[in-house]
SETIKOL-919704 format. One record per residue (C-alpha): residue number from 0; x, y, z. Coordinates in nm, 3 decimals, decimal comma. Layout:
# SETIKOL-919704
  num        x        y        z
  NUM        X        Y        Z
...
//
This chain:
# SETIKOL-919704
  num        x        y        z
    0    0,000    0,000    0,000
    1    0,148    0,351   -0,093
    2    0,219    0,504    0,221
    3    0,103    0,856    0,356
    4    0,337    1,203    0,304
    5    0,556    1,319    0,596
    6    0,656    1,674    0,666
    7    1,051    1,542    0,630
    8    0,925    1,395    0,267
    9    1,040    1,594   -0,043
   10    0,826    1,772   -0,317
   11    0,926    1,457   -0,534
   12    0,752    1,248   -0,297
   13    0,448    1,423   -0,374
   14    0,527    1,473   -0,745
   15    0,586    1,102   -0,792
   16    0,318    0,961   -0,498
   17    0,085    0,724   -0,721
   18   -0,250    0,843   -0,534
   19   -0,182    1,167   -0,670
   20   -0,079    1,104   -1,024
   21   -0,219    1,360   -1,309
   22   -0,276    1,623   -1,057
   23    0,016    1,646   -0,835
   24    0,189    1,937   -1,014
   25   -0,115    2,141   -0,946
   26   -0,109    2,102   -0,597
   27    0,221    2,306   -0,610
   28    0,184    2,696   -0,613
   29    0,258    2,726   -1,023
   30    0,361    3,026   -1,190
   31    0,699    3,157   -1,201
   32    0,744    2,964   -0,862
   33    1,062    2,766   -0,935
   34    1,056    2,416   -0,717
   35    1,336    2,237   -0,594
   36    1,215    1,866   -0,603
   37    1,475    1,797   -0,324
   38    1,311    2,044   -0,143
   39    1,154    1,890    0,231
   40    0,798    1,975    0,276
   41    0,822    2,094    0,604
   42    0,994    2,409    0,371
   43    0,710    2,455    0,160
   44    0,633    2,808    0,341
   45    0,917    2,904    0,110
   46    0,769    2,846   -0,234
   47    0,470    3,112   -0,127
   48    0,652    3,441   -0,112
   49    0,274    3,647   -0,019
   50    0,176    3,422    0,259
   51    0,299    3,358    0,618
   52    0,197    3,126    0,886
   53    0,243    2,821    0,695
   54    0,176    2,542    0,938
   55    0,365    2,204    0,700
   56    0,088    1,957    0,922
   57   -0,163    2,113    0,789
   58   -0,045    2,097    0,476
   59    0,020    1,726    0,488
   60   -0,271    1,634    0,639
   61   -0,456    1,802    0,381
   62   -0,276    1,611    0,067
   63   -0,309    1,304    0,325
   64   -0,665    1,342    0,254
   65   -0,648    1,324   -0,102
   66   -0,458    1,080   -0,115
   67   -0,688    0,836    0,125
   68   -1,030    0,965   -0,087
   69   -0,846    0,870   -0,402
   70   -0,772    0,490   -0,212
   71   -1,132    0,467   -0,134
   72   -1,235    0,541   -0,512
   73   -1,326    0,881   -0,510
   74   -1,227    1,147   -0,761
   75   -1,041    1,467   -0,596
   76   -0,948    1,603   -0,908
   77   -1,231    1,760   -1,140
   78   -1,140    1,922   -1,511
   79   -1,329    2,253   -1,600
   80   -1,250    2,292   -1,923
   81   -1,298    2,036   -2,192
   82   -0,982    1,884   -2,367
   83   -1,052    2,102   -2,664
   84   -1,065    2,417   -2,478
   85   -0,754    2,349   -2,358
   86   -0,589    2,263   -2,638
   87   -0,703    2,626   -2,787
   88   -0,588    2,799   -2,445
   89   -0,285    2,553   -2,318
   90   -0,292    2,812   -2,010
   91   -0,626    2,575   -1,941
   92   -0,436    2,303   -1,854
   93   -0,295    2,467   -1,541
   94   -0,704    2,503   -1,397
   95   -0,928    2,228   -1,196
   96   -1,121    2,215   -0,907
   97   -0,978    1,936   -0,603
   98   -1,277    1,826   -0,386
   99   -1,341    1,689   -0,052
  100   -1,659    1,535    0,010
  101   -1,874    1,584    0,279
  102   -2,220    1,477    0,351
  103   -2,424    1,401    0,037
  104   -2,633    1,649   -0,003
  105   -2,516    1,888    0,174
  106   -2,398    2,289    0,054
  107   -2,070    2,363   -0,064
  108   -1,849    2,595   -0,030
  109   -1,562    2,697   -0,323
  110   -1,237    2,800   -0,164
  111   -1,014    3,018   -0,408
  112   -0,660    3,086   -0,271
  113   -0,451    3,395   -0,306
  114   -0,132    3,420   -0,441
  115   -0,099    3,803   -0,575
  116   -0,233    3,639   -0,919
  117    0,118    3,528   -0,992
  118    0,056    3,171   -0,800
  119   -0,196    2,956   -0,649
  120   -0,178    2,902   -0,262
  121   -0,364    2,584   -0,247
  122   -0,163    2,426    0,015
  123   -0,221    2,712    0,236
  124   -0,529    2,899    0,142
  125   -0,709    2,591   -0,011
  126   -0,707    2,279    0,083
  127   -0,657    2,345    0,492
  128   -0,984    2,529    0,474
  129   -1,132    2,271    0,311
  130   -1,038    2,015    0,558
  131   -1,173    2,194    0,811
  132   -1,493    2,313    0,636
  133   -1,531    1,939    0,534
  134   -1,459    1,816    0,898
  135   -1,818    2,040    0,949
  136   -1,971    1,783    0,691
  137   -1,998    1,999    0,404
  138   -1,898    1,974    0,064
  139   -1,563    2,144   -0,036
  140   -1,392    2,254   -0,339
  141   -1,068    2,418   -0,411
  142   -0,997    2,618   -0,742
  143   -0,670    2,593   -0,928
  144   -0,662    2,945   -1,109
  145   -0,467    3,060   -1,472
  146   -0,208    3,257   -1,307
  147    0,031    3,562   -1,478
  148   -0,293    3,696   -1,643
  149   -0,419    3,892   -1,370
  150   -0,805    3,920   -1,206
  151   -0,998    3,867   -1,467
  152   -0,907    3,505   -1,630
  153   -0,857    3,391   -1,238
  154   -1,213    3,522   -1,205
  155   -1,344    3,339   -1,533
  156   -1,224    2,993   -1,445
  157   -1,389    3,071   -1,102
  158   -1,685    3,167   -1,266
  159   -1,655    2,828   -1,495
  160   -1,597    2,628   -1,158
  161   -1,907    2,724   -1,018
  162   -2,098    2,654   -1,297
  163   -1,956    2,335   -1,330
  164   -2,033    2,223   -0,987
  165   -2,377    2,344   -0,952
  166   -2,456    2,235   -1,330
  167   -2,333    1,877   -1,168
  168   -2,471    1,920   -0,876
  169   -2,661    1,537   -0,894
  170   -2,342    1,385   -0,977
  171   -2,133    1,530   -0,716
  172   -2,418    1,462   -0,473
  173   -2,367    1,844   -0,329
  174   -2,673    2,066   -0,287
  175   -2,721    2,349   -0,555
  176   -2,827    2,568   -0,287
  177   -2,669    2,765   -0,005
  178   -2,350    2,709   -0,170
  179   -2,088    2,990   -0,043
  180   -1,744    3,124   -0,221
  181   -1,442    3,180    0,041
  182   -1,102    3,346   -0,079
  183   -0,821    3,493    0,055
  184   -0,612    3,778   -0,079
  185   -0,642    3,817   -0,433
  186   -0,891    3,474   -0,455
  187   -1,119    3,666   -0,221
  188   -1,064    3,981   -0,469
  189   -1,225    3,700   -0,715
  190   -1,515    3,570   -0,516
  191   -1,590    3,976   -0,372
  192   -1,638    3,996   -0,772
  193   -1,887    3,724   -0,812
  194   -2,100    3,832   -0,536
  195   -2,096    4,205   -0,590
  196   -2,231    4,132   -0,922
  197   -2,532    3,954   -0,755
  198   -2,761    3,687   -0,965
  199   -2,544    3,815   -1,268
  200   -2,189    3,734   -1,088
  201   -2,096    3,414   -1,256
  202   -2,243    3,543   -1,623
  203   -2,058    3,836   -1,576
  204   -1,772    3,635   -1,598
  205   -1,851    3,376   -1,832
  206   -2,028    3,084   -1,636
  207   -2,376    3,039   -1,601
  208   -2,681    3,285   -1,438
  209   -2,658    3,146   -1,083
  210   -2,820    3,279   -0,766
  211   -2,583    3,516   -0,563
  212   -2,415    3,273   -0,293
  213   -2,537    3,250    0,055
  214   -2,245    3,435    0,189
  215   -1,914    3,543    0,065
  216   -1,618    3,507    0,329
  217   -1,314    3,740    0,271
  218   -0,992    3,722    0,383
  219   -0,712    4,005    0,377
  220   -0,776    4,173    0,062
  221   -0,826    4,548   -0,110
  222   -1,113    4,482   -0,278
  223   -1,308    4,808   -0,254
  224   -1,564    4,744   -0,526
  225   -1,948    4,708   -0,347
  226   -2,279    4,612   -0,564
  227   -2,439    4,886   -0,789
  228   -2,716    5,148   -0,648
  229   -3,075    4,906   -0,576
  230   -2,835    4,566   -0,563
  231   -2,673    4,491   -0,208
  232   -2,373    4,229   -0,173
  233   -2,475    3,886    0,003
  234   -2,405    3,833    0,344
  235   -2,000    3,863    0,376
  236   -1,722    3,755    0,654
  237   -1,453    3,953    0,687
  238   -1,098    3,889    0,847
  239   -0,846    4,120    0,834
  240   -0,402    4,150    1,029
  241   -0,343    4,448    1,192
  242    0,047    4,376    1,094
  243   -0,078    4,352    0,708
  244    0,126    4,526    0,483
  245    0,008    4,408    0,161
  246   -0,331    4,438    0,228
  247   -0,392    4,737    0,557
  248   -0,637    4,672    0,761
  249   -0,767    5,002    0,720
  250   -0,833    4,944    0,357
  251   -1,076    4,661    0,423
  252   -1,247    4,856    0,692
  253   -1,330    5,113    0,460
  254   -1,526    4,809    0,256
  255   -1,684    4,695    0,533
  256   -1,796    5,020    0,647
  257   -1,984    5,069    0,254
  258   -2,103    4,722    0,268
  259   -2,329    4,841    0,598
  260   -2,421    5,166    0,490
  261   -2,555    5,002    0,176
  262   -2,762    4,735    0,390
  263   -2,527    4,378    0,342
  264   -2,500    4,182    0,629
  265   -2,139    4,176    0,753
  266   -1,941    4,023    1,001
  267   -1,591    4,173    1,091
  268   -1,289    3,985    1,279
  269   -0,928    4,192    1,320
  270   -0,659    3,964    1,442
  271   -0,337    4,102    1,665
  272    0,030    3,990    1,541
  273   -0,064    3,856    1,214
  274    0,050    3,996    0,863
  275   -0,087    3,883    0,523
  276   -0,140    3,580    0,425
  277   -0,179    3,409    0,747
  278   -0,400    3,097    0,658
  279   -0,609    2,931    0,850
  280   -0,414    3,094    1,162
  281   -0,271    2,787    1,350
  282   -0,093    2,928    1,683
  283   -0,193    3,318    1,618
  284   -0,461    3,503    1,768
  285   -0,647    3,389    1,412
  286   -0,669    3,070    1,477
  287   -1,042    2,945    1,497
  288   -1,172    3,215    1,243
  289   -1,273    2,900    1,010
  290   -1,532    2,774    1,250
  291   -1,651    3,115    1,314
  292   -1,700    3,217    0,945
  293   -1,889    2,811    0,884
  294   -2,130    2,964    1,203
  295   -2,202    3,276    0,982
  296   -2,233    3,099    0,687
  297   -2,457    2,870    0,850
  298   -2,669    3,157    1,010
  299   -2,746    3,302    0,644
  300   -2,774    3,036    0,475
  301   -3,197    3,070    0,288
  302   -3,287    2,732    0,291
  303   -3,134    2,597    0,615
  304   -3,346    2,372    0,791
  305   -3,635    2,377    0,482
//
């Protein structure tokens, strides 16, 4: 039996581990990130120049995961585009959707990771959260972006994601309802997008006409942009580092403050000694913000309990 990853493993451990063949590479943050296959993945932190706070058992509990669902017969890895798609756009091949199932039936929630549009932070920003958002029972997926393009291509193949899942929705035995979008740094730039675009969000962006999620959770980001005059934004979490350079605090404040005045439903959290890209906050005064912002979620969700 092929044996689990250990922080003291190397990327080539991962690269070559048979559970995770065909999608391993996209686990890694992409780009212009250059990886050292020698490299240990209790070093990974390093590959991620944006983030901070990378906790390497988290991370290998999370490809862990993967790597037991795909033992057990399930599919982790999920294509967006077609193969002919891709081979007009070969930046398509870099894009996918990983997915951890919860109960059947159940919402989902789309995680897309930050990564200053110049890399993908899924084994940071992605599939942590979606361990623990899974560990809740629901349904989590984690997008693999086009990076080097900027916002709006990253914001397309979310836009394709979503319509993929709901569109599959039967097949992937998730609910099509009370879905929510989660993303931190420039992914939550991407799902603020979506939702301040309200039932038009994903067609604005090339997917399908969806409902506006149930709630839109935001980490460290300066997205300013709120919904249009007569339109409000769906309910939105918002965390926030008062050390943040990249992103102030101050900056997202501002957002939240417009979000209220216009009538969304908002929930702030500011966390003490924490800079940007901080995760899911293991061992800072952050830590636990996942369960609270699966509470809010849960509190707004429309068709809870019906």
């Amino acid at each position: 039996m092929n044996r689990h990853l250990h922080i003291e493993d190397r990327i080539s451990d991962l690269l070559q581990h048979p559970d995770l063949a065909g999608f391993a590479r996209l686990l890694l943050p992409g780009g212009s990130v250059a990886v050292d296959p020698d490299m240990r993945l209790r070093e990974v932190g390093s590959l991620m120049p944006y983030h901070s706070r990378v906790h390497p058992p988290e991370v290998v509990a999370a490809l862990n995961r993967l790597i037991d669902d795909t033992r057990s017969g399930h599919v982790v890895f999920h294509d967006n585009y077609t193969a002919a798609e891709k081979h007009r756009d070969p930046s398509l091949e870099a894009t996918g959707l990983f997915f951890l199932r919860g109960r059947p039936g159940a919402p989902f929630a789309l995680v897309a990771p930050g990564g200053g549009f110049s890399y993908v932070a899924t084994l940071h920003e992605g599939l942590p959260y979606a361990l623990q958002i899974n560990r809740r029972g629901y349904n989590a997926f984690v997008l693999v972006y086009r990076v080097g393009q900027g916002g709006a291509p990253a914001t397309r193949d979310l836009a394709v994601a979503l319509s993929h899942v709901v569109r599959h929705a039967a097949e992937l035995a998730v609910s099509s309802r009370d879905w929510s979008l989660w993303g931190s740094s420039a992914g939550a730039r991407m799902v603020a997008a979506i939702g301040t675009h309200g039932t038009h969000g994903t067609a604005a962006y090339g997917g399908d006409e969806l409902p506006r999620p149930a709630a839109v959770v935001m980490a460290y980001t300066g997205h300013s942009e709120i919904a249009r005059q007569g339109e409000t934004d769906p309910p939105t979490f918002v965390i926030a580092g008062e050390q943040d350079r990249i992103a102030p605090e101050d900056v997202m404040e501002r957002r939240v403050a417009a979000l209220r005045r216009a009538g969304a439903r908002v929930e702030y959290r500011r966390y003490a000694g924490v800079g940007h890209g901080f995760g899911a906050g293991t061992g800072t005064s952050a830590e636990g913000w996942i369960d609270d912002a699966i509470r809010f979620w849960e509190g707004v969700m429309p068709h809870a309990g019906k």
